[in-house]
MIDRENDO-667211 format. One record per residue: residue number from 0; residue in one letter; x, y, z of N, C-alpha, C in turn. Coordinates in steps of 0.001 Angstrom, whole numbers, padded with zeros to 6 digits. Example, Ala and Ser with C-alpha at 12.3 -4.5 7.8 and 13.67 -1.06 7.14 Angstrom:
! MIDRENDO-667211
+-----+------+---------+---------+---------+---------+---------+---------+---------+---------+---------+
| pos | code |      nX |      nY |      nZ |     caX |     caY |     caZ |      cX |      cY |      cZ |
+-----+------+---------+---------+---------+---------+---------+---------+---------+---------+---------+
|   0 |    a |  013190 | -005690 |  007800 |  012300 | -004500 |  007800 |  013200 | -003300 |  007800 |
|   1 |    s |  012850 | -002250 |  007080 |  013670 | -001060 |  007140 |  012900 |  000030 |  007870 |
+-----+------+---------+---------+---------+---------+---------+---------+---------+---------+---------+
! end
This chain:
! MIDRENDO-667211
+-----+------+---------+---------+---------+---------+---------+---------+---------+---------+---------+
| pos | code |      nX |      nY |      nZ |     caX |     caY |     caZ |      cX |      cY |      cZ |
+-----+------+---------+---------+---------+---------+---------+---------+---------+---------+---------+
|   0 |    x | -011045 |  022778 | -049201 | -011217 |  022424 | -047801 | -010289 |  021277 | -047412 |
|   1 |    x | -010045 |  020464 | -048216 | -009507 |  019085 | -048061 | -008223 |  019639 | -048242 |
|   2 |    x | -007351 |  020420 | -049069 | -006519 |  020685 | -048828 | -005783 |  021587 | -047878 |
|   3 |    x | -006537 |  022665 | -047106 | -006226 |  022958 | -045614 | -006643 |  021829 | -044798 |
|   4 |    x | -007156 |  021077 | -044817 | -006653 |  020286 | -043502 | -005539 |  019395 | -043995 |
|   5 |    x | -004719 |  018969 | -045097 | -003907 |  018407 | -045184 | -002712 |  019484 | -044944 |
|   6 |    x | -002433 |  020644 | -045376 | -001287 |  021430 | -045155 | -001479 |  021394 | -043250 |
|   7 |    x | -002481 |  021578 | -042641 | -002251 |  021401 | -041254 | -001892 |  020333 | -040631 |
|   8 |    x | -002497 |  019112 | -041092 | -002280 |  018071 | -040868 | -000397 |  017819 | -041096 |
|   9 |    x |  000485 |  018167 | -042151 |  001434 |  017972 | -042318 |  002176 |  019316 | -041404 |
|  10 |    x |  001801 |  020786 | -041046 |  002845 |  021838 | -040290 |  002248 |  020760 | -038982 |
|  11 |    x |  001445 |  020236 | -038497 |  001346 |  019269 | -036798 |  002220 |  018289 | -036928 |
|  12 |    x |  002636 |  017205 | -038267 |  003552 |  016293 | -037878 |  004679 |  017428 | -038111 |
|  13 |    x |  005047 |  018407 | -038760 |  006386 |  018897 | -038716 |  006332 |  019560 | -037300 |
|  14 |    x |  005658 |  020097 | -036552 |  006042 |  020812 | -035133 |  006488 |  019028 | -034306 |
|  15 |    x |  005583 |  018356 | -034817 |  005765 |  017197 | -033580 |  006912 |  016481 | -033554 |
|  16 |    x |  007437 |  016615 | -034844 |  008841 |  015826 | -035400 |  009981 |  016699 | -034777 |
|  17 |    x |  009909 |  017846 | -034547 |  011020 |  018550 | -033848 |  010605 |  018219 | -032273 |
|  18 |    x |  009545 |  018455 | -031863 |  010008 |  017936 | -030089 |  009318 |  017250 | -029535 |
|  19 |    x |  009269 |  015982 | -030441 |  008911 |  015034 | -030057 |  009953 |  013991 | -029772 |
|  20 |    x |  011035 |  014104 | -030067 |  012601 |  013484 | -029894 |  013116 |  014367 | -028481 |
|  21 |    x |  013209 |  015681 | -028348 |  013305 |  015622 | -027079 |  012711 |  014773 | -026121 |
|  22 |    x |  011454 |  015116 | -025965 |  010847 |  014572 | -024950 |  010644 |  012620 | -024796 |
|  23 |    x |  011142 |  012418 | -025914 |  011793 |  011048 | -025813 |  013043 |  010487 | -025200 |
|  24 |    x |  013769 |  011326 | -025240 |  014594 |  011055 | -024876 |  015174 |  011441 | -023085 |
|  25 |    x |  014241 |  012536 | -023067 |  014093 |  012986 | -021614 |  012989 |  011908 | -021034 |
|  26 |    x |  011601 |  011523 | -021185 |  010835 |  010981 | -020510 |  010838 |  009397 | -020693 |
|  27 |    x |  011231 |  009184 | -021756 |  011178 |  007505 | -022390 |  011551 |  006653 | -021312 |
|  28 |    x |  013295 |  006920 | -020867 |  013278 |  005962 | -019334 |  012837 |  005598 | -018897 |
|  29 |    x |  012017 |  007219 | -018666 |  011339 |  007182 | -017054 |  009632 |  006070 | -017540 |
|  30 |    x |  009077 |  006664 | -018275 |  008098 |  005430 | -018656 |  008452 |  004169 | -018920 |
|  31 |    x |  009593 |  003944 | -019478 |  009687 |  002606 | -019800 |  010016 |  001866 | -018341 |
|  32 |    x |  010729 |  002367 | -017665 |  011163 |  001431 | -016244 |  010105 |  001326 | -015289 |
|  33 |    x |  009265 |  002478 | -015371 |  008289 |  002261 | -014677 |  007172 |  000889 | -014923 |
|  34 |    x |  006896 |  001168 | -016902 |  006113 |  000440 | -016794 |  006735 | -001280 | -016824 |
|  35 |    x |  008134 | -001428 | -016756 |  008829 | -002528 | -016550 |  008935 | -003073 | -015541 |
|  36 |    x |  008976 | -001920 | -014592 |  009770 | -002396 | -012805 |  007879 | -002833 | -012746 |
|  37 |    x |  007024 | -002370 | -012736 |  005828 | -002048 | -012660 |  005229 | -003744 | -013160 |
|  38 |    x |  005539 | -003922 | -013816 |  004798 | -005136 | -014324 |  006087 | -006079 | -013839 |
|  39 |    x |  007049 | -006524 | -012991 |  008350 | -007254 | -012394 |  007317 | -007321 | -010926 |
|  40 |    x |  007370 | -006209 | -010488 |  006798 | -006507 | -008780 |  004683 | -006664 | -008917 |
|  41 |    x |  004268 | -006252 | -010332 |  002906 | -006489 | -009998 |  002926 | -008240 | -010654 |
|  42 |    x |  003972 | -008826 | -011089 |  003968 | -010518 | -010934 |  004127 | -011017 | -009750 |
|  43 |    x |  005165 | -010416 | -008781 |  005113 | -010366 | -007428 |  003972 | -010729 | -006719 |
|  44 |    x |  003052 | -009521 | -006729 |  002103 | -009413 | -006200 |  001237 | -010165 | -006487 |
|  45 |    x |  000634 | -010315 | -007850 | -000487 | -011217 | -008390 | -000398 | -012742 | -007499 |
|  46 |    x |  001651 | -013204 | -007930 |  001251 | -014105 | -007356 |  000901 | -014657 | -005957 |
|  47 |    x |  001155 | -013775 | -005130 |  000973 | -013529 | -003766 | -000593 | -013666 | -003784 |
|  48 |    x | -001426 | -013325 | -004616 | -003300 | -013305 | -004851 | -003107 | -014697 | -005396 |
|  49 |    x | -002311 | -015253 | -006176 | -003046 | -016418 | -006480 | -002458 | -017522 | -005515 |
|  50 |    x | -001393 | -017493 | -004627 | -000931 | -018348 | -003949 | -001789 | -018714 | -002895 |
|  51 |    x | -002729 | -017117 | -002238 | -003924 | -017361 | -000862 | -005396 | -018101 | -001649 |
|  52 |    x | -005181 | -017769 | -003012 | -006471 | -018775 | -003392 | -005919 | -020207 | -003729 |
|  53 |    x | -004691 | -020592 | -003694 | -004637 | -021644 | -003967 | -004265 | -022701 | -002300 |
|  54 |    x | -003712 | -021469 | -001579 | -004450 | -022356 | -000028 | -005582 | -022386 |  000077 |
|  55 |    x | -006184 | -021728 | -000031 | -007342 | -021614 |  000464 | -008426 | -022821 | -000474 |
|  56 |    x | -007648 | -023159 | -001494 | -008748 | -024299 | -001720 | -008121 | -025363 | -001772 |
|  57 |    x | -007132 | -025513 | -000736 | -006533 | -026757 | -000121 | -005575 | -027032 | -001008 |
|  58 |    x | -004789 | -026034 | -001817 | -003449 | -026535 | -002581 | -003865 | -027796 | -003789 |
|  59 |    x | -004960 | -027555 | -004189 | -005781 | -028047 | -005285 | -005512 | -027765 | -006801 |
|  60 |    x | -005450 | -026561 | -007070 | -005620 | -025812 | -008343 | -004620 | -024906 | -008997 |
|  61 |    x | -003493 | -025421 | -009449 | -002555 | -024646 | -009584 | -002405 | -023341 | -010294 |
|  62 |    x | -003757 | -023857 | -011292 | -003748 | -022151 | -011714 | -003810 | -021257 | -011329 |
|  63 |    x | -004189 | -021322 | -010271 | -004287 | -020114 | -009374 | -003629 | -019203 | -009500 |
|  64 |    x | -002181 | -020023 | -009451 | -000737 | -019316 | -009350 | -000397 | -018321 | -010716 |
|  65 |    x | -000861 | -019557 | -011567 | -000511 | -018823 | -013169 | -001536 | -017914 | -013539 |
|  66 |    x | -002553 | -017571 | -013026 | -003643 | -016692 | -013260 | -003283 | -015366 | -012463 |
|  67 |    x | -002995 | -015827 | -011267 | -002610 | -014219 | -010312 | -001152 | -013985 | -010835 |
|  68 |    x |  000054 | -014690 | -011513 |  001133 | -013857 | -012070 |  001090 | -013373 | -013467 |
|  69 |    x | -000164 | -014048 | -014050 | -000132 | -013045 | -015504 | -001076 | -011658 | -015434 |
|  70 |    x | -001826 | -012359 | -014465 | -003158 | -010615 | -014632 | -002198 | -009488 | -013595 |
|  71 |    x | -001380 | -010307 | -012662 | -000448 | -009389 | -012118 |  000738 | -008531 | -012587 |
|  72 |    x |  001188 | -009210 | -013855 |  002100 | -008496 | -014951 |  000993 | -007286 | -015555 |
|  73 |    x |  000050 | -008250 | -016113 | -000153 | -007321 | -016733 | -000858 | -005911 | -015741 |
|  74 |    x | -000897 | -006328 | -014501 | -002192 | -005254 | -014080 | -000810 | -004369 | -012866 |
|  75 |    x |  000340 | -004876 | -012998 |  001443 | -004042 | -012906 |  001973 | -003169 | -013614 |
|  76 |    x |  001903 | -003304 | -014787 |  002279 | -003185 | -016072 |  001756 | -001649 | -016171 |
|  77 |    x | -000011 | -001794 | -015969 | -000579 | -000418 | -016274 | -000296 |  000335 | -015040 |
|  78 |    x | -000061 | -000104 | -013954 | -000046 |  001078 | -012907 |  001394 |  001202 | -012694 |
|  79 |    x |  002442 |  000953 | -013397 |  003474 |  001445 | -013828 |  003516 |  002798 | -014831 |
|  80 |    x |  002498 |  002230 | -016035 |  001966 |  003382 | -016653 |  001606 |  004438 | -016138 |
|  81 |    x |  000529 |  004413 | -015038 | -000012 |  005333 | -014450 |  001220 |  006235 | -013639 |
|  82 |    x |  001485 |  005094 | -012589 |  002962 |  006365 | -011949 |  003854 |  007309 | -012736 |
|  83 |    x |  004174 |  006207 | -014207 |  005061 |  007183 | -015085 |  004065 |  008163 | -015755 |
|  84 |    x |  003193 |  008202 | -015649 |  002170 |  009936 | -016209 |  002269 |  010622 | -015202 |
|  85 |    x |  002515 |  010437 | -013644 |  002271 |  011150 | -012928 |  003327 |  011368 | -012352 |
|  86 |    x |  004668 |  010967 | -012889 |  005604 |  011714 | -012105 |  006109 |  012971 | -013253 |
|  87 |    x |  005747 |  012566 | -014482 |  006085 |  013532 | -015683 |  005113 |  014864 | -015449 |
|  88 |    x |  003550 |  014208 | -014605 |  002981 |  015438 | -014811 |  003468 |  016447 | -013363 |
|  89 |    x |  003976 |  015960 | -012280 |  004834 |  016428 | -011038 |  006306 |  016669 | -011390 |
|  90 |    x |  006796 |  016286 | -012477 |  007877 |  016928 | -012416 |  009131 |  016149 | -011259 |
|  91 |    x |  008946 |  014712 | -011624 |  009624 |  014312 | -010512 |  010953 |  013631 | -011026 |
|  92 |    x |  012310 |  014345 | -010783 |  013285 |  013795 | -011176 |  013701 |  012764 | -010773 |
|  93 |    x |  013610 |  011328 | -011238 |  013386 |  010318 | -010860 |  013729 |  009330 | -012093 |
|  94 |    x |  014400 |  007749 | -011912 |  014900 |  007231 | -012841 |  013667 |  005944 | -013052 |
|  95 |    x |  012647 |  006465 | -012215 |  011310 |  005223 | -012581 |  010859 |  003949 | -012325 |
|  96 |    x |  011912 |  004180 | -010980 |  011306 |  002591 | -010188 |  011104 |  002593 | -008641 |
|  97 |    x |  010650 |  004126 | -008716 |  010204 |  004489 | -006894 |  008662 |  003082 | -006554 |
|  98 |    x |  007971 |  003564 | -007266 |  006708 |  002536 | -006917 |  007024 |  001124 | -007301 |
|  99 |    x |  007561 |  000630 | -008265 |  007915 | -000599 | -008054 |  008629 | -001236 | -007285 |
| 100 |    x |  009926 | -000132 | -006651 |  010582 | -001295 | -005369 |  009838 | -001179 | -003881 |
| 101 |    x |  008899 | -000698 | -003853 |  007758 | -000416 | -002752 |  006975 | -001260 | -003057 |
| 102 |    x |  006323 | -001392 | -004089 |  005677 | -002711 | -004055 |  006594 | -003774 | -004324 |
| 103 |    x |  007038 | -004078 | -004776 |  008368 | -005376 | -004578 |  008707 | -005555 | -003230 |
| 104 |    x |  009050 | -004740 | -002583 |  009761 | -004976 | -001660 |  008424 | -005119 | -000483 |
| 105 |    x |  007496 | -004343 | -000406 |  006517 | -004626 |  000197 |  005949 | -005932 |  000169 |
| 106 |    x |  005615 | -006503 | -000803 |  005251 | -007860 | -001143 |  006360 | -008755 | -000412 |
| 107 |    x |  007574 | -008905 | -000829 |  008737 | -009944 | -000331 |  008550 | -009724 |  001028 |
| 108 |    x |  008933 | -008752 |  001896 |  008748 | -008653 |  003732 |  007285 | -008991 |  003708 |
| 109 |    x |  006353 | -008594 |  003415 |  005088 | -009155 |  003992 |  004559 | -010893 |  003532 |
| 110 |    x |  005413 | -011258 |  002593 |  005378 | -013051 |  002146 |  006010 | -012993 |  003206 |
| 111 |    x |  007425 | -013156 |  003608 |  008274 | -013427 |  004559 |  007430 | -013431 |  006212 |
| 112 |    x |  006731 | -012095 |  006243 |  006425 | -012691 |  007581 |  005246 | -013376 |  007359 |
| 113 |    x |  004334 | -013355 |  006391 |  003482 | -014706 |  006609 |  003973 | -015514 |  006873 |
| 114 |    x |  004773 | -016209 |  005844 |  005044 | -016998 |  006009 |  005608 | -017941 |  007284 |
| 115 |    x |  006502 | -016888 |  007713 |  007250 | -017025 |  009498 |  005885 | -017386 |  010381 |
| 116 |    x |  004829 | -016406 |  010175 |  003683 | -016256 |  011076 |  003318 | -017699 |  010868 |
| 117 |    x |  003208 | -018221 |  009704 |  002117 | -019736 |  009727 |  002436 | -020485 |  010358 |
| 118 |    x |  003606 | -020734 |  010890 |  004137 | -021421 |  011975 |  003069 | -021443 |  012680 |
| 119 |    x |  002650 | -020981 |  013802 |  001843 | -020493 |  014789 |  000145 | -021616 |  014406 |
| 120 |    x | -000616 | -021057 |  013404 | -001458 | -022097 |  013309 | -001025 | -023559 |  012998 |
| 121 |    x | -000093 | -023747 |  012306 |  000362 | -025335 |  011525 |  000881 | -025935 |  012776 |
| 122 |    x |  001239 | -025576 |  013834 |  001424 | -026248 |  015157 |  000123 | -026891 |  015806 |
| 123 |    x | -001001 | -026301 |  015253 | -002002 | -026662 |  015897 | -002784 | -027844 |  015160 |
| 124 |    x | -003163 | -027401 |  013520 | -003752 | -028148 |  013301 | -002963 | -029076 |  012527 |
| 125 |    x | -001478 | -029139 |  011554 | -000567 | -029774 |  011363 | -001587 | -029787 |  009778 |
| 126 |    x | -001658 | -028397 |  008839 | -002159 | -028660 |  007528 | -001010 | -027644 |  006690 |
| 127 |    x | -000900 | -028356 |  005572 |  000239 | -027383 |  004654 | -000405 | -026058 |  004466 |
| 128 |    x | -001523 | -026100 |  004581 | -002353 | -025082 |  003337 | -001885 | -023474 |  004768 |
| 129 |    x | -001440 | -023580 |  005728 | -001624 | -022597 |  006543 | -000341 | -021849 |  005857 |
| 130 |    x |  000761 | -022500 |  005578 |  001880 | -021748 |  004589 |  001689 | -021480 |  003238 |
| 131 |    x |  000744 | -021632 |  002788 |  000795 | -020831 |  001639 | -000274 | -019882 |  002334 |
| 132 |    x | -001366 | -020304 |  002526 | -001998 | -019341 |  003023 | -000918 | -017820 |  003618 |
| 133 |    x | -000881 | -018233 |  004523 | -000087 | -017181 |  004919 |  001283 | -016636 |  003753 |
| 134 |    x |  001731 | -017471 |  003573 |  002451 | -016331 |  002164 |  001947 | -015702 |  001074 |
| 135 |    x |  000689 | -016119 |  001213 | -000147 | -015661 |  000040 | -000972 | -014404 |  000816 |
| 136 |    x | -001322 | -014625 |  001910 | -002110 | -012894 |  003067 | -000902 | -012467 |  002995 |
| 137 |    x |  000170 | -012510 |  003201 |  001230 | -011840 |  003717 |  001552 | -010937 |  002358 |
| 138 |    x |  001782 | -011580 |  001699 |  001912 | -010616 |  000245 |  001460 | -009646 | -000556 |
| 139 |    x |  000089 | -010032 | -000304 | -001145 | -009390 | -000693 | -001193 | -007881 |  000039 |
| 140 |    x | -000696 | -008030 |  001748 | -001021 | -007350 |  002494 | -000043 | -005916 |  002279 |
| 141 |    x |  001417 | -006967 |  002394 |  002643 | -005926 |  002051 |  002431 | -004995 |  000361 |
| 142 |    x |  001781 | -005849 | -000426 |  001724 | -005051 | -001664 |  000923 | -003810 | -001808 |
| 143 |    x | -000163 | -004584 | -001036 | -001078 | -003158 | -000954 | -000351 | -001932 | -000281 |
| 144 |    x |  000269 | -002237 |  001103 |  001289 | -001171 |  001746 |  002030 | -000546 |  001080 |
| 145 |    x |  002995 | -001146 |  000479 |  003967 | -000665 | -000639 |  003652 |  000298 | -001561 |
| 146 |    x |  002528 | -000472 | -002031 |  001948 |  000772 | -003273 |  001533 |  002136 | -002613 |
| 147 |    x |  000944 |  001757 | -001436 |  000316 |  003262 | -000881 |  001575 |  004142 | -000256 |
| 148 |    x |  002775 |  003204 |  000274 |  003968 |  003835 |  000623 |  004584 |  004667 | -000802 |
| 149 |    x |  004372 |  003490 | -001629 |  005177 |  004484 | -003054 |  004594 |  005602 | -003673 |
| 150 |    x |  003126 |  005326 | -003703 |  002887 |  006818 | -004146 |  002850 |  008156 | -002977 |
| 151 |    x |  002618 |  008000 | -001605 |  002937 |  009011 | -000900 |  004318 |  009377 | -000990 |
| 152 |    x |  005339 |  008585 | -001507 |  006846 |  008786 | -001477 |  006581 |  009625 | -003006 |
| 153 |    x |  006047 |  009603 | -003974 |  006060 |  009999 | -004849 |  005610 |  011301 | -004970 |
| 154 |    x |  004379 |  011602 | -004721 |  003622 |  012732 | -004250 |  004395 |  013804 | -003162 |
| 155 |    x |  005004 |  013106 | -002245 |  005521 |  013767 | -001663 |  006984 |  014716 | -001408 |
| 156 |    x |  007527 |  014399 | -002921 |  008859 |  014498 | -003473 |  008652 |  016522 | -003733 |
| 157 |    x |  009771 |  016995 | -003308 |  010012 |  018462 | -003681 |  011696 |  018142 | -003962 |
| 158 |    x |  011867 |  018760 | -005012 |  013142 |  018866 | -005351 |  014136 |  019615 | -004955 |
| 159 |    x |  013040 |  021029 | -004958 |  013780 |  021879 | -004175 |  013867 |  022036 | -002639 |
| 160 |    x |  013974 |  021104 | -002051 |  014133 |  020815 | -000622 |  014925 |  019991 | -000857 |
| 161 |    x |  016281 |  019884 | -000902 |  017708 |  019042 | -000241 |  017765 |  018729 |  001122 |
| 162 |    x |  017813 |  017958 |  001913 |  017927 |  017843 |  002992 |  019381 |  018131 |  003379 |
| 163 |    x |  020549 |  017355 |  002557 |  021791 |  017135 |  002491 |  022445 |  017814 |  001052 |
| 164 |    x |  023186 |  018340 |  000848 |  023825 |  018429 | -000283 |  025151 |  019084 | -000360 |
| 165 |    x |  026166 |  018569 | -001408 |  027361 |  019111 | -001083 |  028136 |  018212 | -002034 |
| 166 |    x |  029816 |  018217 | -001759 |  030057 |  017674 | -002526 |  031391 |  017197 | -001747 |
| 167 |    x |  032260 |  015729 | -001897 |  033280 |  015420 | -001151 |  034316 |  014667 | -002577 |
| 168 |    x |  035644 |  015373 | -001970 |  036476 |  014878 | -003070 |  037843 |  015394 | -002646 |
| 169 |    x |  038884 |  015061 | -003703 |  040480 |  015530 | -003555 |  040522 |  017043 | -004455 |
| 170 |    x |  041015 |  017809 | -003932 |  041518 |  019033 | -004941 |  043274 |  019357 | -004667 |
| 171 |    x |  043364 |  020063 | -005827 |  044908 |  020140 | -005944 |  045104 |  021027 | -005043 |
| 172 |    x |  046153 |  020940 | -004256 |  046831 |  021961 | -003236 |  046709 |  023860 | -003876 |
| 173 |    x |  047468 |  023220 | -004861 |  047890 |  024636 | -005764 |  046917 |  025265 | -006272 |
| 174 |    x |  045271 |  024773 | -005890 |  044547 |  025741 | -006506 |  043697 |  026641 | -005127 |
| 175 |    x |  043968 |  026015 | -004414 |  043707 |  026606 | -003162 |  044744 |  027381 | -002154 |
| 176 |    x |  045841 |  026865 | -002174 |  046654 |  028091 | -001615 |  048386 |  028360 | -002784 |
| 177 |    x |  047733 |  028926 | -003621 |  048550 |  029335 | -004764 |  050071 |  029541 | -004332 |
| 178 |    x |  049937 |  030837 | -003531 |  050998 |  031666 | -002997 |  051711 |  030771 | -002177 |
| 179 |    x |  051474 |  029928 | -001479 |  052185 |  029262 | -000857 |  053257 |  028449 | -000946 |
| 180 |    x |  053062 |  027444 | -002481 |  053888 |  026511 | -003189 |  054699 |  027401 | -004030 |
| 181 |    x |  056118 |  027158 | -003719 |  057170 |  027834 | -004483 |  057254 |  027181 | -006106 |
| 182 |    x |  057181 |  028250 | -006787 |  057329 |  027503 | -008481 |  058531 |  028647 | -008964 |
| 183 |    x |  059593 |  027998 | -008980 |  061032 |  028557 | -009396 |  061011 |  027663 | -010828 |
| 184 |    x |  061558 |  028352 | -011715 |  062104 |  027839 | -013013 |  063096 |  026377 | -012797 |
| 185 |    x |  062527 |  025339 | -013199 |  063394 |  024130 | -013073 |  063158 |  023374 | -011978 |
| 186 |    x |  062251 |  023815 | -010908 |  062055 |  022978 | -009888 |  060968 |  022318 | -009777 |
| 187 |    x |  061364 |  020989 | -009595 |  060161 |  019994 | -009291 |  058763 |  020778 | -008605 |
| 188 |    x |  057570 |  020606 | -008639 |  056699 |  021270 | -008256 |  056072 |  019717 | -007355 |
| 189 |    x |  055687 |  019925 | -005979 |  055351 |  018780 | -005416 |  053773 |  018737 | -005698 |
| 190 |    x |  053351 |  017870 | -006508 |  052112 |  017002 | -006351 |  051448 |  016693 | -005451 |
| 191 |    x |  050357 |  017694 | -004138 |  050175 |  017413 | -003003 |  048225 |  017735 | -003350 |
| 192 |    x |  047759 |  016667 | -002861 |  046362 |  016980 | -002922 |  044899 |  016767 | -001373 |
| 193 |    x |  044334 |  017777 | -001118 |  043386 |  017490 |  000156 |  042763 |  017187 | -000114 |
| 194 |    x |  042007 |  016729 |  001054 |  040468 |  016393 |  001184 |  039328 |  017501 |  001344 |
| 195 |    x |  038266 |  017755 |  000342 |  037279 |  019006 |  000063 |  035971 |  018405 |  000775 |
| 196 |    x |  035258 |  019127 |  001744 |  034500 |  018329 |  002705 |  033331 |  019702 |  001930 |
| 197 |    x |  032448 |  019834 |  001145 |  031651 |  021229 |  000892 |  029983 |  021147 |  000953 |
| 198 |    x |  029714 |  021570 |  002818 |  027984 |  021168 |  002538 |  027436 |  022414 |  002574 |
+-----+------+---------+---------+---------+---------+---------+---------+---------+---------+---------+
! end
C-alpha cells in the first residue's frame, strides 16, 4: 500500500516538473508585479488611514502613520495576490499592475484634493490638524475609488475586442511595387522607402 502511494506520489512530482516551468514562466510576472505594485500603492493607501487618525487626534501619535503604512503593505500585498488569481483565472493579458496604478493613482489625486480642499476649513478655525485631516479623507477616499475603478477595468477587459489595431512603419519600395524599379545588371538600385499606415 505504502508503496503505491509513493510511485504516485513521485509520477505527480514528475507530471508537475514538466509544466510547472511553463506556467512559471508565463504567469510568475504577472503575480509577482501584482503582488509588488499591490503592496507599493496599498502603503499609499494605509498611509492615507493612518495620516486621518493621526489628525484626528490632533497630530499627537505618530504611529499612526507607521501602523497604517505597514498593515497597508502588507494588506496591499494580499489584494495584489488576489487580482493576480483573478486575472490568470480571466485570462487577462496583462503585465500586472492594472489595480495597483488605480489605486496609486487614486490615492495621490484624492490626497491632493484634500489636501487643496483643507484650505477652506483652516481659514476658519486656523488648526493644522484640518491638513492632514483632509489628506488623510482624501486618500482614503480616492483609494477606495481606484480599487473599485481597477477591478471593473479588470473584469471588464475582452481581448478580443480591439478597438484600434494596426500597424505603422517604413517598408521598402521594392516590395510593394516590384515592376516598377528598374534592376539592370550593374546598376545602382535606389534605396527608396514609404510610409505603411495598416488599420
Amino acid at each position: 500500500m505504502k508503496g503505491s502511494f509513493f510511485r504516485i506520489g513521485i509520477m505527480l512530482c514528475l507530471v508537475t516538473g514538466i509544466f510547472l516551468p511553463v506556467q512559471a514562466i508565463e504567469r510568475g510576472p504577472l503575480i509577482a508585479n501584482n503582488i509588488l505594485g499591490g503592496a507599493a500603492a496599498g502603503t499609499l493607501a494605509g498611509l492615507s488611514v493612518g495620516t486621518l487618525a493621526y489628525g484626528l487626534d490632533h497630530n499627537y501619535h505618530s504611529e499612526y502613520l507607521i501602523n497604517g503604512a505597514v498593515y497597508g503593505f502588507l494588506g496591499g500585498a494580499l489584494l495584489g495576490g488576489g487580482a493576480a488569481t483573478y486575472e490568470i483565472v480571466i485570462n487577462k493579458p496583462d503585465p500586472g499592475f492594472t489595480l495597483s496604478g488605480y489605486l496609486a493613482g487614486g490615492t495621490g489625486l484624492g490626497a491632493l484634493i484634500g489636501f487643496v480642499a483643507a484650505v477652506i476649513p483652516y481659514t476658519r478655525d486656523k488648526t493644522p490638524e484640518d491638513f492632514t485631516i483632509g489628506l488623510g479623507l482624501g486618500g482614503v477616499v480616492g483609494a477606495v475609488l481606484g480599487t473599485t475603478i481597477g477591478f471593473i477595468d479588470i473584469s471588464s477587459h475582452n481581448s478580443s475586442q480591439a478597438l484600434l489595431s494596426g500597424k505603422v512603419g517604413l517598408i521598402e519600395v521594392a516590395s510593394v511595387l516590384p515592376s516598377v524599379i528598374p534592376t539592370q545588371p550593374g546598376e545602382p538600385m535606389l534605396n527608396c522607402r514609404l510610409v505603411e499606415l495598416t488599420f
